[in-house]
N, CA and C of each residue as an Amber inpcrd file, in Angstrom:
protein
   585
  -0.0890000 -26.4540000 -31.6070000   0.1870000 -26.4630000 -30.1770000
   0.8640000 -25.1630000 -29.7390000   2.1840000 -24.6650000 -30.7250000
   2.4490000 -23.1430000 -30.4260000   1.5610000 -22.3090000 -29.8990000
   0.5470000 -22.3900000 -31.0770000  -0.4430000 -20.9440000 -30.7890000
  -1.3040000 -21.4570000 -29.7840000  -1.7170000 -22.7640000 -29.1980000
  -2.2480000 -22.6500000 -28.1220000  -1.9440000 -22.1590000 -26.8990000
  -0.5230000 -22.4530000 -26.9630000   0.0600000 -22.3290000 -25.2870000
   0.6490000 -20.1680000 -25.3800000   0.4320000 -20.0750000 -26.8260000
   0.6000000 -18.4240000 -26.6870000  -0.3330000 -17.8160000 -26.3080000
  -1.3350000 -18.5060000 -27.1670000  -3.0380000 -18.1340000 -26.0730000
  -2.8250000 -17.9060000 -24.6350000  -2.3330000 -19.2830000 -24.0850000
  -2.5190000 -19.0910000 -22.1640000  -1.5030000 -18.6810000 -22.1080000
  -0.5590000 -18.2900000 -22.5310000   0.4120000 -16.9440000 -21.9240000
  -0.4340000 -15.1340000 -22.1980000  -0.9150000 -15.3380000 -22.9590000
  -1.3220000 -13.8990000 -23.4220000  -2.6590000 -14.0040000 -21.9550000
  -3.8110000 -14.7880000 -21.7890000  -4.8140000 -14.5820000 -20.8420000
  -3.6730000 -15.0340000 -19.8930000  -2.7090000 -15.4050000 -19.3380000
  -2.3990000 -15.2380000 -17.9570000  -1.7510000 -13.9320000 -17.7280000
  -1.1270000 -13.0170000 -18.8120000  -1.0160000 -11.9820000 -18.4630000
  -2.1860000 -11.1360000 -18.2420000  -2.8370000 -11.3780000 -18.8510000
  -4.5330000 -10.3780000 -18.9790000  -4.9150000 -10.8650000 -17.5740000
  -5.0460000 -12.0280000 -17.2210000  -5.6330000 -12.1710000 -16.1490000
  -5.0570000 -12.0630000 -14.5020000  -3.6510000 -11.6950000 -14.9590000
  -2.5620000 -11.2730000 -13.7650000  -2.9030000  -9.7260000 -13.8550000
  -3.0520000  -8.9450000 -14.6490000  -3.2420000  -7.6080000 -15.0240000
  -4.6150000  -7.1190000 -14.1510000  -5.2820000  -8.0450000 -14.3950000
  -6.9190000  -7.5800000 -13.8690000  -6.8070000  -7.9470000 -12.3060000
  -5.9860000  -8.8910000 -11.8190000  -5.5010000  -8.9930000 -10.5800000
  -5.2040000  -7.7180000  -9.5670000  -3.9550000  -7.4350000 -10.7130000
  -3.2400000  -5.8600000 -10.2700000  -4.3830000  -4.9430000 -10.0450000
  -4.8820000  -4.6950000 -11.2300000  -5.9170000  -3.7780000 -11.0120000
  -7.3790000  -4.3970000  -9.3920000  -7.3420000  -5.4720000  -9.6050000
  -8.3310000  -5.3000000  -8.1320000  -7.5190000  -5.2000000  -6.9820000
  -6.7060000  -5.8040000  -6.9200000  -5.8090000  -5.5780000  -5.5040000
  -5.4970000  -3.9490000  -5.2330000  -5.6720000  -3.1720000  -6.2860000
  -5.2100000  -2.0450000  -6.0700000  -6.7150000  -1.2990000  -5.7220000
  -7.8270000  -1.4900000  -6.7050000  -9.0940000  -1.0630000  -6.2440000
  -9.1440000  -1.3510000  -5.2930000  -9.2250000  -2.3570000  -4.5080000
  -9.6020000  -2.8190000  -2.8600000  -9.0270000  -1.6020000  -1.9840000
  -7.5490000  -0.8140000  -2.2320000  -7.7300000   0.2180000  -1.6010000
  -8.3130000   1.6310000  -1.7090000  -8.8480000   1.5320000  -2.4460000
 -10.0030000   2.6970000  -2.7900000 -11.1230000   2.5750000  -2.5320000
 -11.5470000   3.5470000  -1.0390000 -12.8490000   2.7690000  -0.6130000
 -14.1340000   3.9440000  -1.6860000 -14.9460000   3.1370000  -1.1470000
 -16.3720000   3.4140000  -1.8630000 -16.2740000   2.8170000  -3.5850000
 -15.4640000   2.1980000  -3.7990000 -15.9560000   1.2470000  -4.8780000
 -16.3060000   0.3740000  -5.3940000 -16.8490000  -0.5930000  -3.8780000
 -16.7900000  -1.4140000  -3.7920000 -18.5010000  -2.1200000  -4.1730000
 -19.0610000  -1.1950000  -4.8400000 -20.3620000  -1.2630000  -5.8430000
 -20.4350000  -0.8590000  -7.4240000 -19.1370000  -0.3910000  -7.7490000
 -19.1150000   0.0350000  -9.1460000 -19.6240000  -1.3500000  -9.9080000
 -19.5300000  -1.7820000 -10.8910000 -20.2060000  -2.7910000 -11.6020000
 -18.8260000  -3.4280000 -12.2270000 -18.1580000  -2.7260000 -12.6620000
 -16.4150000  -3.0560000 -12.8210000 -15.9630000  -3.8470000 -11.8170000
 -16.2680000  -3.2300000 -10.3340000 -15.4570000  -3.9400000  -9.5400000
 -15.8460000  -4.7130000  -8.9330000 -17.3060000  -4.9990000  -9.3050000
 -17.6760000  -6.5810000  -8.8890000 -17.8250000  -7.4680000  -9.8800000
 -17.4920000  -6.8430000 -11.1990000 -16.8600000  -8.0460000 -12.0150000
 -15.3570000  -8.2230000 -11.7980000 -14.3000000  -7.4790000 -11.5810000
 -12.7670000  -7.6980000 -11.1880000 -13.4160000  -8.6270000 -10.0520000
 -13.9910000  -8.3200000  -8.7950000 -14.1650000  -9.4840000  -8.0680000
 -14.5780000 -10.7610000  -8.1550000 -15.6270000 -10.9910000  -8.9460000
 -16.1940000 -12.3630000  -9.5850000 -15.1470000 -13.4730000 -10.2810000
 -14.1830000 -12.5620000 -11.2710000 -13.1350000 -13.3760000 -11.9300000
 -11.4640000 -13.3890000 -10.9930000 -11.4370000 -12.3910000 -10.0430000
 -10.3050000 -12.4190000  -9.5650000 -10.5500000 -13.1260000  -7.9750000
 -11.3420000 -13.0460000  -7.0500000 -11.4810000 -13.3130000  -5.8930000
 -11.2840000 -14.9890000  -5.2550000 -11.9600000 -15.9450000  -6.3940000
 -11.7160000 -16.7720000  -6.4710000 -10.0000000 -17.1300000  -6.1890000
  -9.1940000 -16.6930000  -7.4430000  -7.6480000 -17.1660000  -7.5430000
  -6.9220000 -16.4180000  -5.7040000  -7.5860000 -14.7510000  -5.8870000
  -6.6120000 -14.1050000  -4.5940000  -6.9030000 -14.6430000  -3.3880000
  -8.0700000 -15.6230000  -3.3690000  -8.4420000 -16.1330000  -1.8620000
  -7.5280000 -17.1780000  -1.3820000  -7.4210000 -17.9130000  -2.4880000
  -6.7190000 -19.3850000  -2.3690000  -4.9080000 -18.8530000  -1.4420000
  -4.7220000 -17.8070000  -2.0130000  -3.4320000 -17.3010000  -1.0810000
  -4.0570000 -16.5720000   0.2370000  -4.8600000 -15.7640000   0.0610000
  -5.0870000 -14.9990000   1.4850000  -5.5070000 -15.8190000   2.4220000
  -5.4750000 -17.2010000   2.6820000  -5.7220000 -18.2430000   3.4390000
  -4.0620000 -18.7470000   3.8050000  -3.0350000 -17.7890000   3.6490000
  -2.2860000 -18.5670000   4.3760000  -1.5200000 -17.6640000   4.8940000
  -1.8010000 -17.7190000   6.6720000  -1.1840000 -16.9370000   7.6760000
  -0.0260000 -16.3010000   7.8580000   0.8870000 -17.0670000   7.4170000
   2.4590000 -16.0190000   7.3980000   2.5780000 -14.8310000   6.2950000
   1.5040000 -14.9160000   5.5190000   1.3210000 -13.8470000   4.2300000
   0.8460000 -12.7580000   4.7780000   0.3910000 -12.6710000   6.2110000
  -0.2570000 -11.4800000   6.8700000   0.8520000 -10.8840000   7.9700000
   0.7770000  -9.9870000   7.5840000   1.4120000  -9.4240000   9.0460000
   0.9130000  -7.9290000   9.3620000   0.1150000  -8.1550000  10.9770000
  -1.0400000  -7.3310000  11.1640000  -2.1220000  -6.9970000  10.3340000
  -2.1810000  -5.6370000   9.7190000  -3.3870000  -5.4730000   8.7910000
  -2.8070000  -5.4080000   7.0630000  -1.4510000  -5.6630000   6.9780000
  -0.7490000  -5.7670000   6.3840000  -0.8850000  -7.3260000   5.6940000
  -1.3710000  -7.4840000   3.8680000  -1.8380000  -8.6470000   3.2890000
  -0.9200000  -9.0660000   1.9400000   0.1800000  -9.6970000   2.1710000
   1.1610000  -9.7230000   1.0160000   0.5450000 -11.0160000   0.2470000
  -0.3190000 -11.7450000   0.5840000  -1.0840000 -12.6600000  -0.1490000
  -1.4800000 -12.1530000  -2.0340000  -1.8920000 -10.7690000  -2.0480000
  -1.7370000 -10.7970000  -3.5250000  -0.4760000 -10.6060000  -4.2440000
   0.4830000 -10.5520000  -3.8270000   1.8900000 -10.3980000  -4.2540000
   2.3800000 -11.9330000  -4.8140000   1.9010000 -12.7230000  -3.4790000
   2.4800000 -14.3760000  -3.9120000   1.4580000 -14.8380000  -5.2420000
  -0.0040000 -14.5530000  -5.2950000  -0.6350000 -15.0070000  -6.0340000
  -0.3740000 -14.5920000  -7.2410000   0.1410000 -12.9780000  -7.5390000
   0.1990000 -12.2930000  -8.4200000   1.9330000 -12.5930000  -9.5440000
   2.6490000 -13.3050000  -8.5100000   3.8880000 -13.6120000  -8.8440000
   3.9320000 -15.1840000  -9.6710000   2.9160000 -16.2460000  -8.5960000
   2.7840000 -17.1940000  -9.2330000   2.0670000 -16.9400000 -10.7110000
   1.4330000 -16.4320000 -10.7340000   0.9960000 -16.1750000 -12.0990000
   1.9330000 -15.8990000 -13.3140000   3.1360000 -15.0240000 -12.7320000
   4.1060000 -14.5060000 -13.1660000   4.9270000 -15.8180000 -13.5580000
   4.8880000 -16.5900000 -13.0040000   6.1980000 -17.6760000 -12.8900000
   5.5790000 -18.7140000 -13.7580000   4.1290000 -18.8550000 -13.7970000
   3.9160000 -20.0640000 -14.4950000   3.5320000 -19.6190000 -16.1100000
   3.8900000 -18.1560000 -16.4470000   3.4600000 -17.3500000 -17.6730000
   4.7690000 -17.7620000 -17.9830000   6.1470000 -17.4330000 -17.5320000
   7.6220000 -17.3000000 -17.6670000   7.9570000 -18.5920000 -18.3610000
   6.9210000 -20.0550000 -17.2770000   7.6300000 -21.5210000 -17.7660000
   7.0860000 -21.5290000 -19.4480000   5.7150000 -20.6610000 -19.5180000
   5.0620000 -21.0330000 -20.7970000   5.8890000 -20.3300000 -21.6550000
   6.1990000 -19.1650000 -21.5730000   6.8020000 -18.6150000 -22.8640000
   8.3260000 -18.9440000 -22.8250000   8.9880000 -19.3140000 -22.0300000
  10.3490000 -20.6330000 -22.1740000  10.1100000 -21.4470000 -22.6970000
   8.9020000 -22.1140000 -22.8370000   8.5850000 -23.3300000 -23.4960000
   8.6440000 -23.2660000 -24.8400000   7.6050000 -22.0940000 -25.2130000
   7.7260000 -21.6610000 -26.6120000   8.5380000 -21.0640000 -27.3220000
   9.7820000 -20.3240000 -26.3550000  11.2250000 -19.9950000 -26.9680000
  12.0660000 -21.0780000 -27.4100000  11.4170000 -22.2370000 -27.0250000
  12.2750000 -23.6700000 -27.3610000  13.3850000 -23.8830000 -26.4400000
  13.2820000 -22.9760000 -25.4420000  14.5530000 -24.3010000 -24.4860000
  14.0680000 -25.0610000 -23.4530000  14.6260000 -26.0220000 -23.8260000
  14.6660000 -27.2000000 -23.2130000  14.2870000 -27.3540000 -21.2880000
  13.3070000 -28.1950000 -21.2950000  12.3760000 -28.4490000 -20.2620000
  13.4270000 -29.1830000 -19.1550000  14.0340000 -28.6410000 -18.0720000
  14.8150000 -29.4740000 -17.2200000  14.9480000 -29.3820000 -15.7130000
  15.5200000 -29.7000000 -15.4530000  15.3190000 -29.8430000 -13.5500000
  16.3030000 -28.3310000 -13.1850000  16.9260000 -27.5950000 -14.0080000
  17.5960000 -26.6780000 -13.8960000  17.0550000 -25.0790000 -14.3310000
  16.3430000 -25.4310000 -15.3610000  15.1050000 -24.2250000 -15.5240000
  13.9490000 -24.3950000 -14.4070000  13.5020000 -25.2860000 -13.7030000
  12.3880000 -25.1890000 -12.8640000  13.0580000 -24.8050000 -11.4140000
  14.5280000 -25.0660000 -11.0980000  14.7360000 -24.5190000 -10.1620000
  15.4330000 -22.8130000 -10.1840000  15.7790000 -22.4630000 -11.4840000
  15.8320000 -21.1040000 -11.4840000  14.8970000 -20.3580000 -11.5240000
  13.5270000 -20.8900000 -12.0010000  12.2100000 -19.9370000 -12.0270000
  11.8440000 -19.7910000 -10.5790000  12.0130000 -21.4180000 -10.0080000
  11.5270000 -20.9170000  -8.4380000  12.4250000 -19.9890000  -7.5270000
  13.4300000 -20.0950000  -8.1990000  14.2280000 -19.4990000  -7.0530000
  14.0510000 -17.9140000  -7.8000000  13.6420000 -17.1890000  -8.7530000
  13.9000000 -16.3040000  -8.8060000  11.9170000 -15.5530000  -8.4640000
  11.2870000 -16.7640000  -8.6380000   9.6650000 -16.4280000  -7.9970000
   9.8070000 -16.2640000  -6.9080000  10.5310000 -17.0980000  -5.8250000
  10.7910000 -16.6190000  -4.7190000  11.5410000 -15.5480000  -3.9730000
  12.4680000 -15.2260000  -4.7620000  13.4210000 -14.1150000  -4.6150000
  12.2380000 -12.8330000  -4.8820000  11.5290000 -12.6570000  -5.5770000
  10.7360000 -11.3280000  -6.0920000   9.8230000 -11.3180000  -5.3450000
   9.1060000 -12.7190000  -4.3010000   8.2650000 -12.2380000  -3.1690000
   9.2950000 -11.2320000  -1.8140000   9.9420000 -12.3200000  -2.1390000
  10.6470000 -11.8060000  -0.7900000  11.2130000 -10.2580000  -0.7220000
  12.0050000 -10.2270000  -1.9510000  12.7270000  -8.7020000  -2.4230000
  11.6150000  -7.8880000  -2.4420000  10.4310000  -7.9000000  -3.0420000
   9.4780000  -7.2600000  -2.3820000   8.9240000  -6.8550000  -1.1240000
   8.9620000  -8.1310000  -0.2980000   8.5330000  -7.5550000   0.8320000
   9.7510000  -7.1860000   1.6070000  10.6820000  -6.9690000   1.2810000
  12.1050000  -6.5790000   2.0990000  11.8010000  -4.9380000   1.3030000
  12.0340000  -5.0220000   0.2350000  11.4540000  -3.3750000  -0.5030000
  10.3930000  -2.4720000   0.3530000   9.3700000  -3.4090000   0.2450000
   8.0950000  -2.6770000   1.2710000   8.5940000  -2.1330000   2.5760000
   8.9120000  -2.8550000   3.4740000  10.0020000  -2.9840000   4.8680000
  10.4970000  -1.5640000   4.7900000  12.0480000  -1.7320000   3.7840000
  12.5730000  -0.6050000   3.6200000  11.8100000   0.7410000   3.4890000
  10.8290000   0.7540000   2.6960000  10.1040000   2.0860000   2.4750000
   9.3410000   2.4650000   3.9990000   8.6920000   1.6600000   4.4010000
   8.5480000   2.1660000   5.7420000   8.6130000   2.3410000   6.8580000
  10.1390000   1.7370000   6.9640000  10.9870000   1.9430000   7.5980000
  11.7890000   2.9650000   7.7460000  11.6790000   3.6360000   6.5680000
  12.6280000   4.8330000   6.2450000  11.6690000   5.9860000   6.6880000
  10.2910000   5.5790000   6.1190000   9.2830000   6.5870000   6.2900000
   9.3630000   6.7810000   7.7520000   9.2170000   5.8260000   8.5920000
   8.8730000   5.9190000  10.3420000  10.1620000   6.5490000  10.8330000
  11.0740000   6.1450000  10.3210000  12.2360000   7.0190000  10.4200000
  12.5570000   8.4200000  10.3380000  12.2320000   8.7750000   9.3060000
  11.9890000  10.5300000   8.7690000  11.3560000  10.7430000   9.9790000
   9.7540000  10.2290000  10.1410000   9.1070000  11.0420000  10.7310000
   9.5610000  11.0420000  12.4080000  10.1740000  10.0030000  12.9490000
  10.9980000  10.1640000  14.5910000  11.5110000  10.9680000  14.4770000
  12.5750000  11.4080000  13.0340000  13.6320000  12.1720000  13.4330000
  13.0550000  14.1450000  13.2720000  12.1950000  14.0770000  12.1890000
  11.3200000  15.3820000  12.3010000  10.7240000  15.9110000  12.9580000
   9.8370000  14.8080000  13.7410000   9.0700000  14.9720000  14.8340000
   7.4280000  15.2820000  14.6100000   7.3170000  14.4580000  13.2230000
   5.9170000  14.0200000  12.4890000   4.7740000  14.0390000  13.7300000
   3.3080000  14.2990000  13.4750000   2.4930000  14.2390000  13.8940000
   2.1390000  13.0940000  14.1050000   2.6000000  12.2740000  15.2950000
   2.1610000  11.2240000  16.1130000   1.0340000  10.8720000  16.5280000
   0.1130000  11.7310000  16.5380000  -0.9630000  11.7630000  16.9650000
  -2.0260000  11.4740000  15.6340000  -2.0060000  10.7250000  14.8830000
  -2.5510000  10.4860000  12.8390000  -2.8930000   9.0080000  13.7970000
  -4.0030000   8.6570000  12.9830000  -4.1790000   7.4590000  13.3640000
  -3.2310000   6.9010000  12.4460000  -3.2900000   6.8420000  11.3130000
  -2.5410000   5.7200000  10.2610000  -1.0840000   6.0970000  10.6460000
  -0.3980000   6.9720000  11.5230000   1.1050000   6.9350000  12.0490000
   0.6630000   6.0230000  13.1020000  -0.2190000   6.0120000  14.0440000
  -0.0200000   4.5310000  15.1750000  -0.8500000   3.4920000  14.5840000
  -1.5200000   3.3890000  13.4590000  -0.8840000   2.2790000  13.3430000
   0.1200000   1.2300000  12.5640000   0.6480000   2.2440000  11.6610000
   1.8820000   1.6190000  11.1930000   2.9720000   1.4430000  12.7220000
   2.9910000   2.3020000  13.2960000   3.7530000   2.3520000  14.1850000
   3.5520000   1.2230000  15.3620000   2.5820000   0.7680000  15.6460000
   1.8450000  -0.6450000  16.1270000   1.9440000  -1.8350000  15.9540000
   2.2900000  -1.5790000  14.3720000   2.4970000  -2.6780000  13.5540000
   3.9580000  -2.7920000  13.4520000   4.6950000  -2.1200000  13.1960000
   6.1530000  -1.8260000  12.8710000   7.0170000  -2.0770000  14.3410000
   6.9290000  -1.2100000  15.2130000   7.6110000  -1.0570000  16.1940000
   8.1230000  -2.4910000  17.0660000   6.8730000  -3.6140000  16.8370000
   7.0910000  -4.8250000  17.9760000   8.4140000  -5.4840000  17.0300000
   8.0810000  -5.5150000  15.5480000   8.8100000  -6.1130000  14.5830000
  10.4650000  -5.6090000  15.0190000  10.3640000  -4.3600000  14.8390000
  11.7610000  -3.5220000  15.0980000  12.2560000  -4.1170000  16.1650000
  11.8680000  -4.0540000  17.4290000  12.3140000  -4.1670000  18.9010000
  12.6190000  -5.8240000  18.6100000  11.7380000  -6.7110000  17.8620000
  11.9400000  -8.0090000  18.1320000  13.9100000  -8.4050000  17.3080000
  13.8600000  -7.0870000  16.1340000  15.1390000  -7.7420000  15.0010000
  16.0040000  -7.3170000  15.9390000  15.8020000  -6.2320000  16.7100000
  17.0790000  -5.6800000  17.1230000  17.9130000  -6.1490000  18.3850000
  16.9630000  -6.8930000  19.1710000  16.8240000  -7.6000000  20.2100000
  18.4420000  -8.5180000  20.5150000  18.1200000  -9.1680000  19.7610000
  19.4530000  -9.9710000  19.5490000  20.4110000  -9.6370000  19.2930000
  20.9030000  -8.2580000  18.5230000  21.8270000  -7.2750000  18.6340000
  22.3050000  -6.5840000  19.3580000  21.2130000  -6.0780000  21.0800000
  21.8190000  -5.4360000  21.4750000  21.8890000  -6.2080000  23.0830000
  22.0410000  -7.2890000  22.5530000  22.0400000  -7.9630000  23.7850000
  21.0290000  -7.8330000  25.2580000  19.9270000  -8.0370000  24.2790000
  18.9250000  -7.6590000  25.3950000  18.5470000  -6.5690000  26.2440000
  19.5290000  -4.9320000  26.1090000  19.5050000  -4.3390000  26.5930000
  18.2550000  -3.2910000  25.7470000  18.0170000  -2.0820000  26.3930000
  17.0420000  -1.2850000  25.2470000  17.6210000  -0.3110000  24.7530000
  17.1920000  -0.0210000  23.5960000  17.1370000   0.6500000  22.7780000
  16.7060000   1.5600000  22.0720000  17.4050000   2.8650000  22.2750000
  15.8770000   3.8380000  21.3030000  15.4690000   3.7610000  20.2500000
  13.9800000   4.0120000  20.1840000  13.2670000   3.6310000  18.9780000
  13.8520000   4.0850000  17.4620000  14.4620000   5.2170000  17.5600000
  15.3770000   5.8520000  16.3420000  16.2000000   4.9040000  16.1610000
  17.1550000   4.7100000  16.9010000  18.3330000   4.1490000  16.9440000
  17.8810000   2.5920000  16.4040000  17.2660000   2.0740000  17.0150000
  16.6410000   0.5690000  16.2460000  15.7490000   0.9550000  14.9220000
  15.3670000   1.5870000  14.4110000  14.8240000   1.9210000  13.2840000
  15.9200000   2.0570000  12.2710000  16.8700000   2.6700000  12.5880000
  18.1960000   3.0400000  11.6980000  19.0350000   1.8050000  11.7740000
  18.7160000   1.1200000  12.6880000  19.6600000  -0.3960000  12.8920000
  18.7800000  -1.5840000  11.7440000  17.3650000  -1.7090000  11.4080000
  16.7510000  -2.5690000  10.9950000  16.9490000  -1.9190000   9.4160000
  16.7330000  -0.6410000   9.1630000  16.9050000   0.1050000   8.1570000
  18.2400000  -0.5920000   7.1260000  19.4630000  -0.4180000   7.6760000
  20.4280000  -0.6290000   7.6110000  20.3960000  -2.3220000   7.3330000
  19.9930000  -2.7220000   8.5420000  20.0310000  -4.6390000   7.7950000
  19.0670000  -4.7730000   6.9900000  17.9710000  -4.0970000   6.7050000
  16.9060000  -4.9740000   5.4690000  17.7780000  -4.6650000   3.9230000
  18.5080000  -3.0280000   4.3380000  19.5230000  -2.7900000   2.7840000
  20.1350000  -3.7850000   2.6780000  21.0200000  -4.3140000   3.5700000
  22.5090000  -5.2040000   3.3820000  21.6820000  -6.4450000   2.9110000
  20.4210000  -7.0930000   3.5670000  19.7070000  -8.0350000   3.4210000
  19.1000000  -8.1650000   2.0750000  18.8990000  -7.0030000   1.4100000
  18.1540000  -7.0190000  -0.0420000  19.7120000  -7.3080000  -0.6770000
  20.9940000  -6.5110000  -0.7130000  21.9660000  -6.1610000  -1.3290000
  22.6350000  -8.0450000  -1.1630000  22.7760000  -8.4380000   0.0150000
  22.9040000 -10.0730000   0.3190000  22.5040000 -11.0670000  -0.5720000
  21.1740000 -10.7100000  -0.5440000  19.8680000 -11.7270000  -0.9770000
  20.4010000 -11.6730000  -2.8180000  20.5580000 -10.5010000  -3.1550000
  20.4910000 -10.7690000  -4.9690000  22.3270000 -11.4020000  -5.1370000
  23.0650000 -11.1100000  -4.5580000  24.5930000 -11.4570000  -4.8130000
  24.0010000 -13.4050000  -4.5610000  23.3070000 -13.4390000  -3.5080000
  22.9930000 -15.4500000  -3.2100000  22.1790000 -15.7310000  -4.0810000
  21.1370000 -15.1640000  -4.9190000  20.3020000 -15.4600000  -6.2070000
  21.0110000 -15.5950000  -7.1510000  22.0180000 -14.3810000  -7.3240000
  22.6920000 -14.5030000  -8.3160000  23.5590000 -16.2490000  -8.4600000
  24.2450000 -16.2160000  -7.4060000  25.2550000 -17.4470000  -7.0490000
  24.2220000 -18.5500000  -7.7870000  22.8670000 -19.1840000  -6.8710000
  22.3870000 -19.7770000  -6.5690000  21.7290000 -20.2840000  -8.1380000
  21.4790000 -19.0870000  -9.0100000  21.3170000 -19.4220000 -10.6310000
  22.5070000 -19.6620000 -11.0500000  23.5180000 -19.0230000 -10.7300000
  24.8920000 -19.4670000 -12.0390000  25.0010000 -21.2820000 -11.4610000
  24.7020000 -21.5210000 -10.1810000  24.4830000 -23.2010000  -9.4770000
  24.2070000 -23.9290000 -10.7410000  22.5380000 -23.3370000 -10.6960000
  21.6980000 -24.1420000 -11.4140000  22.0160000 -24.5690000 -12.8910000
  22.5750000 -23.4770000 -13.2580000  23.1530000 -23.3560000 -14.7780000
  24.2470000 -24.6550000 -14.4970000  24.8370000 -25.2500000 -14.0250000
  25.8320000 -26.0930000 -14.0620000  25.2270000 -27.4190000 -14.0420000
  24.0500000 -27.4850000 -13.3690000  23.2420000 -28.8590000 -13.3150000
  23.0090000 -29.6040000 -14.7180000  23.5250000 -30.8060000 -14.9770000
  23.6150000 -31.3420000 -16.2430000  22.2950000 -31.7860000 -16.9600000
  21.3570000 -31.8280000 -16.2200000  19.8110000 -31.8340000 -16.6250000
  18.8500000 -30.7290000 -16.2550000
């Protein structure tokens, strides 16, 4: 039984791996006839669809759907090779895996945030070529988000776009820096649970 369940840990990494690799081909256009990458599609499209069917995973043209799929994979590889390290199966290991599967979607997409946030930032304050399509439309995409966090901060009044960029900037850090100190808490919890 060992070596079986090392088996499906070893193909769920192989098959989380080949994941990575198509999610990442998909942004490389014109390959979308290589013979590779319509076998990565044949074996992977199936699993990445079942997430890209659920709406809050999108935001604009923006698709964090392979991140959740790519993580669950991650999380249910983690329960298998816990299993086979021999500790013990309990209501306190299944809520630290979720909570830390969930923590690595999220810290991710708070990571992502940050990076281009910082990026849209640089470029307000440089005075970047605005006129790029892919600057409007990150900026399309980004900007309603910004105006919506900051909103409530400044009491409804407006705000310049710098100035709220450096304001959201600033809370997604404290928000990532927040988020792992309450993970942290939230496992040493679990660790106390007597089952």
């Amino acid at each position: 039984m060992y070596h079986l369940f090392s088996i499906l840990t070893d193909v769920i990494v192989i098959y989380m791996l080949l994941c990575v690799i198509r999610v990442f081909l998909t942004w490389i256009p014109g390959l979308s006839h290589s013979p590779f990458e319509r076998f990565l599609s044949a074996i992977c499209d199936p699993f990445l669809n079942l997430f890209s069917r659920i709406r809050w995973l999108h935001f604009g043209a923006i698709d964090f759907s392979p991140i959740v799929a790519i993580v669950s994979l991650s999380t249910l590889s983690s329960f298998i090779f816990l299993l086979l390290q021999g500790v013990p199966f309990s209501l306190a290991l299944i809520l630290i895996e979720i909570i830390r599967s969930v923590w690595a979607i999220i810290s991710y997409i708070i990571f992502f945030f940050i990076i281009i946030v910082a990026a849209c930032l640089i470029v307000a304050l440089v005075g970047g070529d605005k006129n790029s399509s892919l600057w409007n439309q990150i900026d399309s995409s980004l900007s309603p988000l910004v105006y919506a966090i900051t909103k409530p901060f400044s009491g409804g009044r407006p705000v310049a776009y710098r100035n709220a960029l450096v304001f959201v900037l600033v809370l997604l850090i404290a928000l990532n820096f927040g988020g792992r100190i309450a993970v942290s808490w939230l496992i040493d919890m679990c660790h106390r649970i007597p089952f």
